[in-house]
PDB file of N, CA, C and O in Angstrom:
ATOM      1  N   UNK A   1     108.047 112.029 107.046  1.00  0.00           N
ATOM      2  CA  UNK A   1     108.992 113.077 107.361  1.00  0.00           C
ATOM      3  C   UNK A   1     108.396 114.417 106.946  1.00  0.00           C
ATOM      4  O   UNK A   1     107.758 114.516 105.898  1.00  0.00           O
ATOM      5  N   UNK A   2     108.568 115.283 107.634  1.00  0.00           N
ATOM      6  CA  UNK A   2     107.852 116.791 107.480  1.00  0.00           C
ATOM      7  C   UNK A   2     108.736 117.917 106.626  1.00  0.00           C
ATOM      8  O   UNK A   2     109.758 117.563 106.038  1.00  0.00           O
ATOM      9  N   UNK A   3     108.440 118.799 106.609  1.00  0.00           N
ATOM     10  CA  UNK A   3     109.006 119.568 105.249  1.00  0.00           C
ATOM     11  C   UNK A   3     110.263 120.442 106.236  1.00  0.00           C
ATOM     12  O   UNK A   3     111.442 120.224 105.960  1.00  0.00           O
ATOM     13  N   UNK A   4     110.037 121.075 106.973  1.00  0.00           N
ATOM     14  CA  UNK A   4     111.110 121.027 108.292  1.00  0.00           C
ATOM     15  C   UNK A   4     111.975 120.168 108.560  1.00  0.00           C
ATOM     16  O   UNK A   4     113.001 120.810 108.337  1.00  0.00           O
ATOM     17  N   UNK A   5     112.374 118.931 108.958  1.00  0.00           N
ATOM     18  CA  UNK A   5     113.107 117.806 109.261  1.00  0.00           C
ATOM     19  C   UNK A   5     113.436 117.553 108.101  1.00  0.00           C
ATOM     20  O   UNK A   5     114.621 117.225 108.142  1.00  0.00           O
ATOM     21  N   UNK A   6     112.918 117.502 106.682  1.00  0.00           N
ATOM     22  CA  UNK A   6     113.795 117.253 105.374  1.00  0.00           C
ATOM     23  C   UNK A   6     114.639 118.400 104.942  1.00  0.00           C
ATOM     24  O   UNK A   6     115.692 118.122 104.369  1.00  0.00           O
ATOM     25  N   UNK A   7     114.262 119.922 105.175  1.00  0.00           N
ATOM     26  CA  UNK A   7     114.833 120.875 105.242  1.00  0.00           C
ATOM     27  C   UNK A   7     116.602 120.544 105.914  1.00  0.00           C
ATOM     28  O   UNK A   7     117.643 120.559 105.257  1.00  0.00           O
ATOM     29  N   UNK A   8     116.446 120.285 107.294  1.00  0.00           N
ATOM     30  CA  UNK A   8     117.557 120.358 107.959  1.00  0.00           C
ATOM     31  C   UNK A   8     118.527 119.454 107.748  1.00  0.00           C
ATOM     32  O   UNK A   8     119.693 119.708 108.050  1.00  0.00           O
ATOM     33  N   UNK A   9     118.042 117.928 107.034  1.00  0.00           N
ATOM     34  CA  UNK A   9     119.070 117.366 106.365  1.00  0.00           C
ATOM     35  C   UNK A   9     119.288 117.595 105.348  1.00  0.00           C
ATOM     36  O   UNK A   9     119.948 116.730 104.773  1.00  0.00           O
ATOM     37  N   UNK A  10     118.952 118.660 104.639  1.00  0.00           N
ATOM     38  CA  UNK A  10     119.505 118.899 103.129  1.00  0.00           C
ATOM     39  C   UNK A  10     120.827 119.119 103.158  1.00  0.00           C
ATOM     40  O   UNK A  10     121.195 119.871 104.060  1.00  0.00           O
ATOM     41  N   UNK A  11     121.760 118.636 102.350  1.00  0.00           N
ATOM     42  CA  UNK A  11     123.212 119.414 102.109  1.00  0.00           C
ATOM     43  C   UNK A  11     122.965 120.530 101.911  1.00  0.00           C
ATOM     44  O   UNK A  11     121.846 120.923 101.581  1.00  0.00           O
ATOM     45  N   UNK A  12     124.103 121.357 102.097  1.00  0.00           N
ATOM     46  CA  UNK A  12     124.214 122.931 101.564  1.00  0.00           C
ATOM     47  C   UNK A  12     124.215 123.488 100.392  1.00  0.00           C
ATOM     48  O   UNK A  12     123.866 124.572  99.923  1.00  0.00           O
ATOM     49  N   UNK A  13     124.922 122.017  99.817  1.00  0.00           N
ATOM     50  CA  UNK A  13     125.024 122.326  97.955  1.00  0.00           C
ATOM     51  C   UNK A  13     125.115 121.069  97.462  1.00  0.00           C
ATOM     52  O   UNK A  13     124.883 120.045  98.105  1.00  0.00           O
ATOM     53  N   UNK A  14     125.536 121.150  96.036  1.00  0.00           N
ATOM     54  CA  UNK A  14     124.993 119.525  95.185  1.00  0.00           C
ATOM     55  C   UNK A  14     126.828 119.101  95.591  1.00  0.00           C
ATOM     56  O   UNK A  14     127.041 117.901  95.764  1.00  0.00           O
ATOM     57  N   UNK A  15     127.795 119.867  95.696  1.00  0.00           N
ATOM     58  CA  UNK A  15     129.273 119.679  96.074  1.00  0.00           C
ATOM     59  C   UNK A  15     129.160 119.048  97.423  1.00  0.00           C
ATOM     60  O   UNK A  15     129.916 118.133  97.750  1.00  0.00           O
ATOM     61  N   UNK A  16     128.173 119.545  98.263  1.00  0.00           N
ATOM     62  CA  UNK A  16     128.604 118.651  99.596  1.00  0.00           C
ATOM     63  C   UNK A  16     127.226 117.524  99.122  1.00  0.00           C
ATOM     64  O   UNK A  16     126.564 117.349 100.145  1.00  0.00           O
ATOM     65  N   UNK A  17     126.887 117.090  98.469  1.00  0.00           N
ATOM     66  CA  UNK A  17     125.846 115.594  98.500  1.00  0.00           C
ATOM     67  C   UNK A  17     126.545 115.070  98.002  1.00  0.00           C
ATOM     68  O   UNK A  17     126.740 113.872  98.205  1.00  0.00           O
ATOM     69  N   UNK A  18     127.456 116.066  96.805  1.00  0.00           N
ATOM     70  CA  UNK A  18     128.191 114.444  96.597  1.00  0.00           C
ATOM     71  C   UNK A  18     129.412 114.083  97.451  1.00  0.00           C
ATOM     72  O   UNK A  18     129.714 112.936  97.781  1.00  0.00           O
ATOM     73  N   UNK A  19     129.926 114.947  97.696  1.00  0.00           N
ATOM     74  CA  UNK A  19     130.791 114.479  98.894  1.00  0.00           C
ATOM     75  C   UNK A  19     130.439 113.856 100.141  1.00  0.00           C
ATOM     76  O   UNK A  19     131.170 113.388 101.014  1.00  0.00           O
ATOM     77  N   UNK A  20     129.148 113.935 100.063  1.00  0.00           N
ATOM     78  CA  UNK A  20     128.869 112.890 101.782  1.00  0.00           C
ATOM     79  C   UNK A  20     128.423 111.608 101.074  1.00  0.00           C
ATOM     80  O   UNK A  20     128.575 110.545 101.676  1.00  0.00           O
ATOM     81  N   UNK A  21     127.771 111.614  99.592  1.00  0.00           N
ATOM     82  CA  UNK A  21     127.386 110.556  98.782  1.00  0.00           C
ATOM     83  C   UNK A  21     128.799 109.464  98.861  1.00  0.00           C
ATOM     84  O   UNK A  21     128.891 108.291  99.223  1.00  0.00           O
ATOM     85  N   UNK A  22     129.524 110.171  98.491  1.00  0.00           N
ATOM     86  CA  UNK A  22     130.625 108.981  98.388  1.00  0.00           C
ATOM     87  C   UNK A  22     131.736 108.621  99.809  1.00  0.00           C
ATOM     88  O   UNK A  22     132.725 107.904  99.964  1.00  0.00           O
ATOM     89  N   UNK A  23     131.105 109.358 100.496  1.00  0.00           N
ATOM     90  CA  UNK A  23     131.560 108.850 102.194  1.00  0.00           C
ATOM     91  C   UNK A  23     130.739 107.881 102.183  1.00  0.00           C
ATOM     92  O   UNK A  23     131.272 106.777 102.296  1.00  0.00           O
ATOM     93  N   UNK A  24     129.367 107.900 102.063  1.00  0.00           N
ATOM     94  CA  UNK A  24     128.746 106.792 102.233  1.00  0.00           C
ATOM     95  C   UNK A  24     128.663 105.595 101.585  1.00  0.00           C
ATOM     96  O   UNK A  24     128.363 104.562 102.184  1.00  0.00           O
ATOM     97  N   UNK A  25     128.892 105.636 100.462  1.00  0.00           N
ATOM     98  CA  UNK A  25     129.541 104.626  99.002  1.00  0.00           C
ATOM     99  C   UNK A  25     130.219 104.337  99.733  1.00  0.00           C
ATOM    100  O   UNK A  25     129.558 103.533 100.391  1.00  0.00           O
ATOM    101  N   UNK A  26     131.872 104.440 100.495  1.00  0.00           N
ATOM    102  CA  UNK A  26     132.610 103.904 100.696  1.00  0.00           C
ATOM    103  C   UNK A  26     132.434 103.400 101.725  1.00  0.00           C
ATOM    104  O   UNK A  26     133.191 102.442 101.882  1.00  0.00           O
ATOM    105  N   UNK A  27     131.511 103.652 102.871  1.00  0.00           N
ATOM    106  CA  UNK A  27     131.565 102.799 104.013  1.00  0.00           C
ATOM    107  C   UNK A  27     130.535 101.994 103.806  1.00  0.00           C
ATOM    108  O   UNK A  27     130.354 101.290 104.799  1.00  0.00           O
ATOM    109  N   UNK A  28     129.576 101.731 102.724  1.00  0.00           N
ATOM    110  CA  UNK A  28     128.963 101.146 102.662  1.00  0.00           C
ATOM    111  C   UNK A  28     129.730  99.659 102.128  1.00  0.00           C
ATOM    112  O   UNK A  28     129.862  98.625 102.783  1.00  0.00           O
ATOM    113  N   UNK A  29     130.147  99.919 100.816  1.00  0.00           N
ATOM    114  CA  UNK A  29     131.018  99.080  99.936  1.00  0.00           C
ATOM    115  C   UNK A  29     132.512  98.682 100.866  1.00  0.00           C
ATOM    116  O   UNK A  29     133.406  98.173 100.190  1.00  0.00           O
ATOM    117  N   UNK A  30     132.751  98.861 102.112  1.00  0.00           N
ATOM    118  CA  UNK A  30     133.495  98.766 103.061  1.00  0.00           C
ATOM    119  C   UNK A  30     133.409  97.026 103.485  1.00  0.00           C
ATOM    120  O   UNK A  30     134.259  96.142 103.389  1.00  0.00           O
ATOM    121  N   UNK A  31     131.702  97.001 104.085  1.00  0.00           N
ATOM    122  CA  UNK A  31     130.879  95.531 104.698  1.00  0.00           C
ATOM    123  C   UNK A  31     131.459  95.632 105.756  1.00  0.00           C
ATOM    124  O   UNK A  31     131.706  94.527 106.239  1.00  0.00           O
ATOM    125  N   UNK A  32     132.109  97.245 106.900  1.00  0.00           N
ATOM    126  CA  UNK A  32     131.836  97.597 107.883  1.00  0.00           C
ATOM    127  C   UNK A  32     130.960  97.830 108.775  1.00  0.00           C
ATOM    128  O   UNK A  32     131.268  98.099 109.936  1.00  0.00           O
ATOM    129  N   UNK A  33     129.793  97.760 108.363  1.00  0.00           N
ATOM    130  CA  UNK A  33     128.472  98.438 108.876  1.00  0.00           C
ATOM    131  C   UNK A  33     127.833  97.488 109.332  1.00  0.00           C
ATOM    132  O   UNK A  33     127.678  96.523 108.583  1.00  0.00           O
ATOM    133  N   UNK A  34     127.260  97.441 110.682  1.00  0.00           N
ATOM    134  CA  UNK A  34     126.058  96.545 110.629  1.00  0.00           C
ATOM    135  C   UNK A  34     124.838  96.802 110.234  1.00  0.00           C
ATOM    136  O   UNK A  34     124.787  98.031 110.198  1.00  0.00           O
ATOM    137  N   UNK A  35     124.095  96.490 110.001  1.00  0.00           N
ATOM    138  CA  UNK A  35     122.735  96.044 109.413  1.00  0.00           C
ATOM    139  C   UNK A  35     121.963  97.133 109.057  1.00  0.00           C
ATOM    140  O   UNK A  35     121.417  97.488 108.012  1.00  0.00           O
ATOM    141  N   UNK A  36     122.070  97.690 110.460  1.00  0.00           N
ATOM    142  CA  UNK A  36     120.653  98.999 111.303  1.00  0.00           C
ATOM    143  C   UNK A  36     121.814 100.293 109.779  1.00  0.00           C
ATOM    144  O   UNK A  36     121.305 100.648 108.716  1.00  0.00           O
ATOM    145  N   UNK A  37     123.126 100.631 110.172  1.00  0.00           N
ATOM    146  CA  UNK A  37     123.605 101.870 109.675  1.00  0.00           C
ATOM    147  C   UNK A  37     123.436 101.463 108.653  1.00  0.00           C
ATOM    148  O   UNK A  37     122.624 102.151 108.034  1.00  0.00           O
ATOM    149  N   UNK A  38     124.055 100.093 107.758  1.00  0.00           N
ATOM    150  CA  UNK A  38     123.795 100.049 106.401  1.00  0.00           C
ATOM    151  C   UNK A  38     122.494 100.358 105.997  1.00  0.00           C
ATOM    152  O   UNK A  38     122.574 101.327 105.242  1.00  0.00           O
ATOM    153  N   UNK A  39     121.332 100.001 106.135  1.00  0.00           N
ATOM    154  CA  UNK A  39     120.010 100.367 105.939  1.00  0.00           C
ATOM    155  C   UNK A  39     120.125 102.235 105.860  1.00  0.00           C
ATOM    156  O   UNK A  39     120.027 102.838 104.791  1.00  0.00           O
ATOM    157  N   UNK A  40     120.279 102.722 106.803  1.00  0.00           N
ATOM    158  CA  UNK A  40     120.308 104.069 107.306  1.00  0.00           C
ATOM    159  C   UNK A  40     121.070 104.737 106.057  1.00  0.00           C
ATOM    160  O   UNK A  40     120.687 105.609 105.276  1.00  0.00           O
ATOM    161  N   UNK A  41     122.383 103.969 106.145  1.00  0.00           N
ATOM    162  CA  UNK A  41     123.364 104.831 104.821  1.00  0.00           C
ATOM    163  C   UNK A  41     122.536 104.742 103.766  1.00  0.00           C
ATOM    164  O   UNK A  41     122.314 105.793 103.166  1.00  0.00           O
ATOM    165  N   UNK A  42     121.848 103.417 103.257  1.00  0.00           N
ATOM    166  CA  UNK A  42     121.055 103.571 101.931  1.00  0.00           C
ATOM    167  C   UNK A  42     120.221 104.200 102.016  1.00  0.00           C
ATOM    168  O   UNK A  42     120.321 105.257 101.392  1.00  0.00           O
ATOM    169  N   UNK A  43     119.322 104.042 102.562  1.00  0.00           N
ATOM    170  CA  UNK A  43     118.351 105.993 103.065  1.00  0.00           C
ATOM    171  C   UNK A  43     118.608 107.274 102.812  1.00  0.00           C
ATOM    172  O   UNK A  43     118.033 108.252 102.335  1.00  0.00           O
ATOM    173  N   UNK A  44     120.203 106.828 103.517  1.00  0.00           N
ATOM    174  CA  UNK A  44     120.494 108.657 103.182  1.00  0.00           C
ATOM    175  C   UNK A  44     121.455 108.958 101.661  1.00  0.00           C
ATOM    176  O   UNK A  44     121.937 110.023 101.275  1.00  0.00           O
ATOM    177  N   UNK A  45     121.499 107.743 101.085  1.00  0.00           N
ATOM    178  CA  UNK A  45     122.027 107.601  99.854  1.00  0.00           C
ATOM    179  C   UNK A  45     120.958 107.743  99.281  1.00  0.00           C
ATOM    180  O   UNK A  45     121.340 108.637  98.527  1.00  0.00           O
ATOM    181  N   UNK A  46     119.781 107.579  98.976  1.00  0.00           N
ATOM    182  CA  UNK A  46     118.923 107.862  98.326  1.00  0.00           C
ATOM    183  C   UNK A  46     118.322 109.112  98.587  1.00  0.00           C
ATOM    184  O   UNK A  46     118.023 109.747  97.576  1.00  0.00           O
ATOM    185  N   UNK A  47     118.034 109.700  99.811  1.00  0.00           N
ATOM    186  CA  UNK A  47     118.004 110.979  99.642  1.00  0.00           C
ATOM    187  C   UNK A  47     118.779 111.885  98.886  1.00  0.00           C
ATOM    188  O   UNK A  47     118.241 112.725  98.165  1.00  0.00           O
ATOM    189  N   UNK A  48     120.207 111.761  99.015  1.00  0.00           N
ATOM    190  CA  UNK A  48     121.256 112.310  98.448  1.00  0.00           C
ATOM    191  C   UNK A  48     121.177 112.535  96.755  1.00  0.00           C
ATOM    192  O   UNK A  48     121.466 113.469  96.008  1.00  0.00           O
ATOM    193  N   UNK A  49     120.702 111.352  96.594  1.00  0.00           N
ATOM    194  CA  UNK A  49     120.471 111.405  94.931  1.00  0.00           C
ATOM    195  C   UNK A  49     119.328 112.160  94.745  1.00  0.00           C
ATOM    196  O   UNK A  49     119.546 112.835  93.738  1.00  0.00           O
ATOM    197  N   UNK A  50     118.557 112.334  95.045  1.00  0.00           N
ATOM    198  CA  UNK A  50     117.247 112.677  94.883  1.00  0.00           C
ATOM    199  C   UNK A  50     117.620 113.903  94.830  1.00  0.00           C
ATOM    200  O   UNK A  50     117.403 114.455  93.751  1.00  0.00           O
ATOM    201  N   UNK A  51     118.246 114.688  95.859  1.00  0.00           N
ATOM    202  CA  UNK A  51     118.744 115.892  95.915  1.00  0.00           C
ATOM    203  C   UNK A  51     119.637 116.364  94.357  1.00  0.00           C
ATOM    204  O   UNK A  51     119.437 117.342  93.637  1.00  0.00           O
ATOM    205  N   UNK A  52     120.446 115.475  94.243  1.00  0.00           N
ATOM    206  CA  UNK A  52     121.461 115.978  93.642  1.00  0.00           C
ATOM    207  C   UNK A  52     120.765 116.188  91.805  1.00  0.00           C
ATOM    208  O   UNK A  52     120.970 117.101  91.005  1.00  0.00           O
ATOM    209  N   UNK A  53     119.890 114.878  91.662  1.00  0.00           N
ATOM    210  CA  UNK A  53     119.158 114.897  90.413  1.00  0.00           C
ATOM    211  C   UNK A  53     118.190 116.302  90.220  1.00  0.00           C
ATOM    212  O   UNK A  53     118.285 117.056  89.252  1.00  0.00           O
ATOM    213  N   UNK A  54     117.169 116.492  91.447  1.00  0.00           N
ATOM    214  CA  UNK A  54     116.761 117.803  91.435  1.00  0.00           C
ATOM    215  C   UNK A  54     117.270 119.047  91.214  1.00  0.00           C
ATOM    216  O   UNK A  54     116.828 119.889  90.432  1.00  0.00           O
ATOM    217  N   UNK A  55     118.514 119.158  92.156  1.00  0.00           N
ATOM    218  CA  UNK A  55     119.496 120.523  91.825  1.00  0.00           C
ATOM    219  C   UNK A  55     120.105 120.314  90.285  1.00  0.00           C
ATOM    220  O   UNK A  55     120.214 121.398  89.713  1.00  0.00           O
ATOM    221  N   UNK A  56     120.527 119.174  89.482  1.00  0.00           N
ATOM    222  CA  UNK A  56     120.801 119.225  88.193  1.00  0.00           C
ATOM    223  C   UNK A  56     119.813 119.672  87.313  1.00  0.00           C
ATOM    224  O   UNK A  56     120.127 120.507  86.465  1.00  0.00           O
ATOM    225  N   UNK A  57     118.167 119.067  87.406  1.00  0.00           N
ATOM    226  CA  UNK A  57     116.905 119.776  86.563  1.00  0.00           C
ATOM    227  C   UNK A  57     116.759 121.321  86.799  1.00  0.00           C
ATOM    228  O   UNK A  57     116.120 122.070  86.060  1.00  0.00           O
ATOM    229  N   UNK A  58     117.289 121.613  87.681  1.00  0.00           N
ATOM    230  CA  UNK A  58     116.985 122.949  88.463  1.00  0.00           C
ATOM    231  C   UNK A  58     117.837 124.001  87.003  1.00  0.00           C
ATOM    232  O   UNK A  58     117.475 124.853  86.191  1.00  0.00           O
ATOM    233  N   UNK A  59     119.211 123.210  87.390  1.00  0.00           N
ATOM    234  CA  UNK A  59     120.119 124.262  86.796  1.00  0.00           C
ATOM    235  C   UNK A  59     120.562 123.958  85.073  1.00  0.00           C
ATOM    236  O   UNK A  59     121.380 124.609  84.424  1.00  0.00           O
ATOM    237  N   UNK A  60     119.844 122.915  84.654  1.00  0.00           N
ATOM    238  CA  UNK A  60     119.126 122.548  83.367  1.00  0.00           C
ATOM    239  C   UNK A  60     118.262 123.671  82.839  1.00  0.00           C
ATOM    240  O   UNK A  60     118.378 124.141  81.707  1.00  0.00           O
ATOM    241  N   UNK A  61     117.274 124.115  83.863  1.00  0.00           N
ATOM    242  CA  UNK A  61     116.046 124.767  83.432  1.00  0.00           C
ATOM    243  C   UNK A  61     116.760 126.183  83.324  1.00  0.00           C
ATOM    244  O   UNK A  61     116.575 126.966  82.393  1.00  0.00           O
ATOM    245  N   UNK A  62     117.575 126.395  84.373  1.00  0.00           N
ATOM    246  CA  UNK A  62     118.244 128.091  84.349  1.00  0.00           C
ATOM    247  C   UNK A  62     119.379 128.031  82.840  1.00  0.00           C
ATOM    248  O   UNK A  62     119.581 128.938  82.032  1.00  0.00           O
ATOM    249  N   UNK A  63     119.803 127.022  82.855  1.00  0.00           N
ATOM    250  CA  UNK A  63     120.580 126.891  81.852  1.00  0.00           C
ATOM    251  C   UNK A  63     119.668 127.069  79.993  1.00  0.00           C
ATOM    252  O   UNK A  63     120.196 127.626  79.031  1.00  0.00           O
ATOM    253  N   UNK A  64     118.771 126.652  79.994  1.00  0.00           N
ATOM    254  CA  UNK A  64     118.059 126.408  78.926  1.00  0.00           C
ATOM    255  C   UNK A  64     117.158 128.185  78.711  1.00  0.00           C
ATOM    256  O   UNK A  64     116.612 128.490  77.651  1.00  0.00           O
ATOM    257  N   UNK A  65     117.203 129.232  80.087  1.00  0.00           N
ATOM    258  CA  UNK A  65     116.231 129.924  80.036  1.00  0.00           C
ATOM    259  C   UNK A  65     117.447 130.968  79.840  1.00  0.00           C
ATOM    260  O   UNK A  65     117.122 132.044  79.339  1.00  0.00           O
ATOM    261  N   UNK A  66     118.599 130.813  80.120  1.00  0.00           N
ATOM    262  CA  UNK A  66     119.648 131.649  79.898  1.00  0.00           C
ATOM    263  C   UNK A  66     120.208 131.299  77.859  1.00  0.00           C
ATOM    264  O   UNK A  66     120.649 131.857  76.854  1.00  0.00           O
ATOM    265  N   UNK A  67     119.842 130.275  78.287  1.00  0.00           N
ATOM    266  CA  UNK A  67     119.942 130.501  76.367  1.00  0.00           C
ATOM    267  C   UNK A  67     118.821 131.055  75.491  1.00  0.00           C
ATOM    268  O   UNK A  67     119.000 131.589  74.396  1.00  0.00           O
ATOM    269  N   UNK A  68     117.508 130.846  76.166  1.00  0.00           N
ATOM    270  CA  UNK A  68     116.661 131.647  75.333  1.00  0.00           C
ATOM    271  C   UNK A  68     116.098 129.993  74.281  1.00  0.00           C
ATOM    272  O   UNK A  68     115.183 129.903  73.463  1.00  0.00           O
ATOM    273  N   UNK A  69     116.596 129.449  74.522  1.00  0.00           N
ATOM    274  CA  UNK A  69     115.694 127.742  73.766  1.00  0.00           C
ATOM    275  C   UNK A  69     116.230 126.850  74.196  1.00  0.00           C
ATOM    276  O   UNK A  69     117.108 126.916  75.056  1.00  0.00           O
ATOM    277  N   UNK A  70     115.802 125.834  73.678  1.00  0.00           N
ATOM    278  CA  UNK A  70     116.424 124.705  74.528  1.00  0.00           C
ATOM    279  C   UNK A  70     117.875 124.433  74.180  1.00  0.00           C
ATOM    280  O   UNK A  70     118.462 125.165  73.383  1.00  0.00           O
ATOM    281  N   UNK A  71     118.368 123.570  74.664  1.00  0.00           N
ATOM    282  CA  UNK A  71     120.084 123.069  74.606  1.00  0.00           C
ATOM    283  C   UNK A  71     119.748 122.438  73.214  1.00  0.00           C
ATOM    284  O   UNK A  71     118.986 121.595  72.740  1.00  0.00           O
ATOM    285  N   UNK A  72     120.809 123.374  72.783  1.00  0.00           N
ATOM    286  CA  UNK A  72     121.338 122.705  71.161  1.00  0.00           C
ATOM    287  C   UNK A  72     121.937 121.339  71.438  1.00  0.00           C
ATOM    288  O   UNK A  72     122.384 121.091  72.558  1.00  0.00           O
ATOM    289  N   UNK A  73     121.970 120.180  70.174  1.00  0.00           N
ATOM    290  CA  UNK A  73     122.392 119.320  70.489  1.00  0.00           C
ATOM    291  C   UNK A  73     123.767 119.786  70.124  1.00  0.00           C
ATOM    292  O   UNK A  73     123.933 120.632  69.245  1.00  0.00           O
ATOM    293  N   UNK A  74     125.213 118.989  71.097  1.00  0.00           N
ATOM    294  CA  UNK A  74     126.415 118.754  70.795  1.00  0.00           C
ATOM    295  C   UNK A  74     127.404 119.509  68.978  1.00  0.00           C
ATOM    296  O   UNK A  74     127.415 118.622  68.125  1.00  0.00           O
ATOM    297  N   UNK A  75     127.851 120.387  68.656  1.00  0.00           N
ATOM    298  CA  UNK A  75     128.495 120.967  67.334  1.00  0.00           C
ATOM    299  C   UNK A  75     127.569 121.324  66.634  1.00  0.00           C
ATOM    300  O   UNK A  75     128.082 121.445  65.522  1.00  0.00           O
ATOM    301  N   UNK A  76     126.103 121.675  66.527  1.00  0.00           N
ATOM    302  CA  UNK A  76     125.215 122.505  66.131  1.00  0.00           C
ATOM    303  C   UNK A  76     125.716 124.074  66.398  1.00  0.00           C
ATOM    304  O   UNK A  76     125.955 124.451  67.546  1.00  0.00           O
ATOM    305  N   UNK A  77     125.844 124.876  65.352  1.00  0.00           N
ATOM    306  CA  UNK A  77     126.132 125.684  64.626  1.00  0.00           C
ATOM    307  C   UNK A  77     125.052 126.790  65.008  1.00  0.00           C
ATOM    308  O   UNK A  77     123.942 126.560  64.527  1.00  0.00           O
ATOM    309  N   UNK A  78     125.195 128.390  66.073  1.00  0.00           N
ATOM    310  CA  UNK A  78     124.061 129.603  65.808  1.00  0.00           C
ATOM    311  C   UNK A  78     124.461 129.888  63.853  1.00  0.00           C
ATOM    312  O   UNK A  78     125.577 129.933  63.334  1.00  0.00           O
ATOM    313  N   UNK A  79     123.142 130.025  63.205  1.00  0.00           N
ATOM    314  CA  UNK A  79     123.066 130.369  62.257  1.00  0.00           C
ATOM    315  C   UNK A  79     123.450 131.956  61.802  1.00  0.00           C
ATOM    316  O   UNK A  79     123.334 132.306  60.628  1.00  0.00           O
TER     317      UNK A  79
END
């Protein structure tokens, strides 16, 4: 697949992957599908994640550079 054609199936945002993520969860987990779409849905379920894990590191990294160090752990105290 080319960097173009992965472009154009990207969701718009990590809100619509997961919202088409769990359209597809559900028609998958349905045992509506024959064979060919189920295959296809897991495809595009795995794209989906892939997406959605990336846009989370993404906004990890903006998150960590907007604090100026890394993420404090959990009730750690600025001195």
């Amino acid at each position: 697949m080319n960097a173009a054609k992965s472009k154009k199936n990207e969701p718009a945002s990590y809100e619509a992957a997961m919202q088409e993520l769990e359209h597809l969860l559900a028609q998958i987990e349905s045992g509506a599908l024959p064979l060919e779409q189920l295959l296809a849905g897991y495809q595009r379920g795995a794209q989906l994640l892939a997406f959605c894990s990336e846009r989370l590191q993404q906004v990890q990294a903006q998150v960590q550079i907007l604090d100026g160090q890394l993420v404090r752990p959990l009730g750690e105290q600025e001195a």
